[in-house]
Structure formats: C-alpha cells, structure tokens
Phi, psi and omega in degrees: 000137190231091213217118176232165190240113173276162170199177177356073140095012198219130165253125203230124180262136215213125150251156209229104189241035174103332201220321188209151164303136203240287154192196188229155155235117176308151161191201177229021156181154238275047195261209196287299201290313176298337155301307203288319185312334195250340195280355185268008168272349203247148156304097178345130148251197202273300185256125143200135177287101199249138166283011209023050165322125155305299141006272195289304147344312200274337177320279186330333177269001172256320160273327190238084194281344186264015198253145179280165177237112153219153199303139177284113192281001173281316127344282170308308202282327187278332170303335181290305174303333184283306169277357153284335207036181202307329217234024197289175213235345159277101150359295197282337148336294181289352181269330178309300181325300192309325180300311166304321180294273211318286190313350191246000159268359195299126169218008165264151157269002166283320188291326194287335196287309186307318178291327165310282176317302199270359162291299188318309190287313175303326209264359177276317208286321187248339163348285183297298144004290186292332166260000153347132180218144187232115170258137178328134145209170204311137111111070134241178192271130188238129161326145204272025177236019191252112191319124201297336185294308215262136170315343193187165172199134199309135195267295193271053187281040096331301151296324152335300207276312139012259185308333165301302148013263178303320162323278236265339166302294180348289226270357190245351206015052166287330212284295161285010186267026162236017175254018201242084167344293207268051136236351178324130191286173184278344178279349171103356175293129212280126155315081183271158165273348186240163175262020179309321213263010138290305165320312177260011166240301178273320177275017190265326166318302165306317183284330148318328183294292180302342207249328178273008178205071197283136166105011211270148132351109210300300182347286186310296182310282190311301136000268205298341173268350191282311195281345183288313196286330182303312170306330207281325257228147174302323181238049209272190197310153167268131240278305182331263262267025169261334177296141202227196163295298170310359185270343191252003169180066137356161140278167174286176169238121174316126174291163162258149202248109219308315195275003187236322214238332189256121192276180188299344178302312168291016185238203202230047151270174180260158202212091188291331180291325195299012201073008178287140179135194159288149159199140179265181185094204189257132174259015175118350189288102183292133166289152165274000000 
C-alpha cells in the first residue's frame, strides 16, 4: 500500500504492507520524483495499492513496470460522489450511484464480471444522453471549466467526467486486480482493496502523534515522525545505535553581544526618534 500523509507544511510517503511500515520518504508533495526515490529503495511486489495520485501512477510505470495497480476502492466511491454528489437528480445519475454501491459489495470474479456487463449497459443506454451539448448564448452562464472562446459545451459534464472515471479503471485493469488468484501473495497474505489500514494505521500514528505534543519544533516533529514509522517496521532499529557524540555536548548557542549585534533602539538609552520627550501640539485631539 502506497500513500502520504500531510502536516505543517510536509509530506510523508509512506509504503505499507498491511503488517508492517517497508519505508518512507519526505518531500513536500505527492509528485513523481519524490515516489521514485522511495519505490526505487523497495523491491518490485506483485500488487501495489494506490489512491490514484498522478504522481504516484507515472512513478510506478517507471520504476516497478511490472507491478500490478489496484485502485483504492474508497477512493474510487468519493471520487465518484464528488461528482454525482450524494444526491444525484438525473436518472442516469442514480443509476451510476447504485452502481457505484454494487462495487464496493463485489467480492467474487464472477460478481466482478457481472458488474463490468451491467456498467457496459449503462454506458450503451445513456450514450446519447451524455453527448447533449449547450451552445454558447449573450448572458448566459458557462461553467468554469469551460473556455471563454468555445462555442459549446458537453451540458452533463459531471456525469461525464463520472464515467471517464470507470472508463479509465476498465482500460488500466485496475479495478479487479485483488480478485486475481495467480497475484494472491505466496505467504497467504490476504490481499486489500483499500489503503484503509494504511490510513487508520501509520498515518492515523503520525497524526496522534502531532496532536499529543502540539508545538513540537518543524525539526523536532520530524524527528519524532522518523522515530514512529521506524518503530512501525518489522525490524526496527535498536534506539542506542542513533546516538552519536554530539548528542551528548551538543554546540553551544553562540551569546549575542548586547552592544555590537543589537541595535540601540532595543536597549533601555534614551531616544528621541522613538517619540519619547516632551510633546507639544495637537495630539490626535479633535478641537471644540
């Protein structure tokens, strides 16, 4: 399982194999370069479980080209719901939805074949439907993905954008790849469909973490997230051997030298630029 987690400004990548942290990388957002540094530290596996960050897609095909993908089905259902929303108001809307709730009960490959056929009958049944186009006119309103130069636009691109969705699982066979006997691991390990138990496990630790010692140093924090996922690891380290000399006489922190590094405004002379003195005149006072 392949996954980050953000805080104060940082991003921790995280691989996962269900049981234990494989390892991590810092960076400061979910892009390409920062995946390949860490999947070219792990070994190609068989299976690897993605929410499907672009990033993280183009890595894989450059580093682990042999490794199957399959889509985080939690993922999949909120991507959907954003577009349809909880409530859609179109037929063809509510037929998605229900479709979507059927995938996240499929747990057979016979259920899964079935569902791949009755997606195909939606997308043969509304096809005409789906290409309805709304042409530009003087004072009307266009959607904010829509260019101001063109002339027209697909009127249900939402639903569009839906169906690309599935489309594009189809065409990556992404979808069903943990229903795939001959990728089942050889230890007997069960095979998810979701990063949940990356999400409720190391990254739900980091965020505890941070939240029980709110105020810690960007420095400090990190640390403190370096030694958790370490501990999270099949093997981890024994903590002496982190220890160094220097941990033990620190440097000093150079004093500042009152009279050379600080200027005279901050020190208790006196100061006619600071406004100090006497002062005549009008003070902010409206005349009577």
């Amino acid at each position: 399982m392949l996954d980050g987690t953000y805080f104060n400004g940082w991003c921790v990548l995280i691989a996962f194999n269900g049981q234990h942290v494989i390892d991590w990388q810092w960076c400061d957002t979910e892009k390409k370069i920062a995946w390949q540094a860490l999947l070219e530290r792990i070994p190609a596996p068989k299976i690897a479980i993605i929410d499907g960050g672009t990033g993280l897609r183009s890595a894989l095909k450059d580093s682990w080209p042999s490794t199957r993908v399959q889509r985080c089905y939690f993922h999949i259902f909120r991507n959907i719901r954003r577009e349809l929303t909880y409530q859609p108001r179109l037929p063809a809307g509510k037929e998605l939805a229900a479709l979507t709730s059927a995938l996240m009960k499929v747990r057979t490959q016979e259920e899964a074949a079935s569902w791949v056929r009755e997606y195909a009958r939606w997308e043969a049944r509304w096809d005409e439907f789906l290409r309805h186009r709304t042409y530009a006119r003087t004072g009307q309103e266009r959607p904010s993905s829509v260019p101001q130069t063109s002339q027209w636009w697909y009127t249900h691109q939402r639903l569009r954008r839906a169906r690309n969705i599935y489309r594009r699982l189809i065409k990556d066979k992404c979808l069903f790849t943990w229903l795939e006997t001959t990728l089942q691991p050889d230890s007997g390990q069960k095979v998810h469909r979701t990063t949940s138990p990356l999400e409720g496990g190391p990254n739900k630790a980091i965020k505890d973490l941070l939240r029980f010692h709110r105020g810690l140093p960007e420095a400090h924090a990190r640390t403190a997230v370096d030694w958790l996922l370490d501990s999270l690891t099949e093997f981890p380290r024994e903590p002496w051997t982190l220890v160094s000399p220097e941990h033990f006489n620190p440097p000093r922190k150079q004093a500042v030298n009152e009279e050379t590094d600080t200027p005279p405004t901050y020190d208790n002379h006196f100061s006619w630029e600071d406004g100090n003195g006497l002062q005549n005149g009008w003070g902010g006072r409206r005349h009577q």
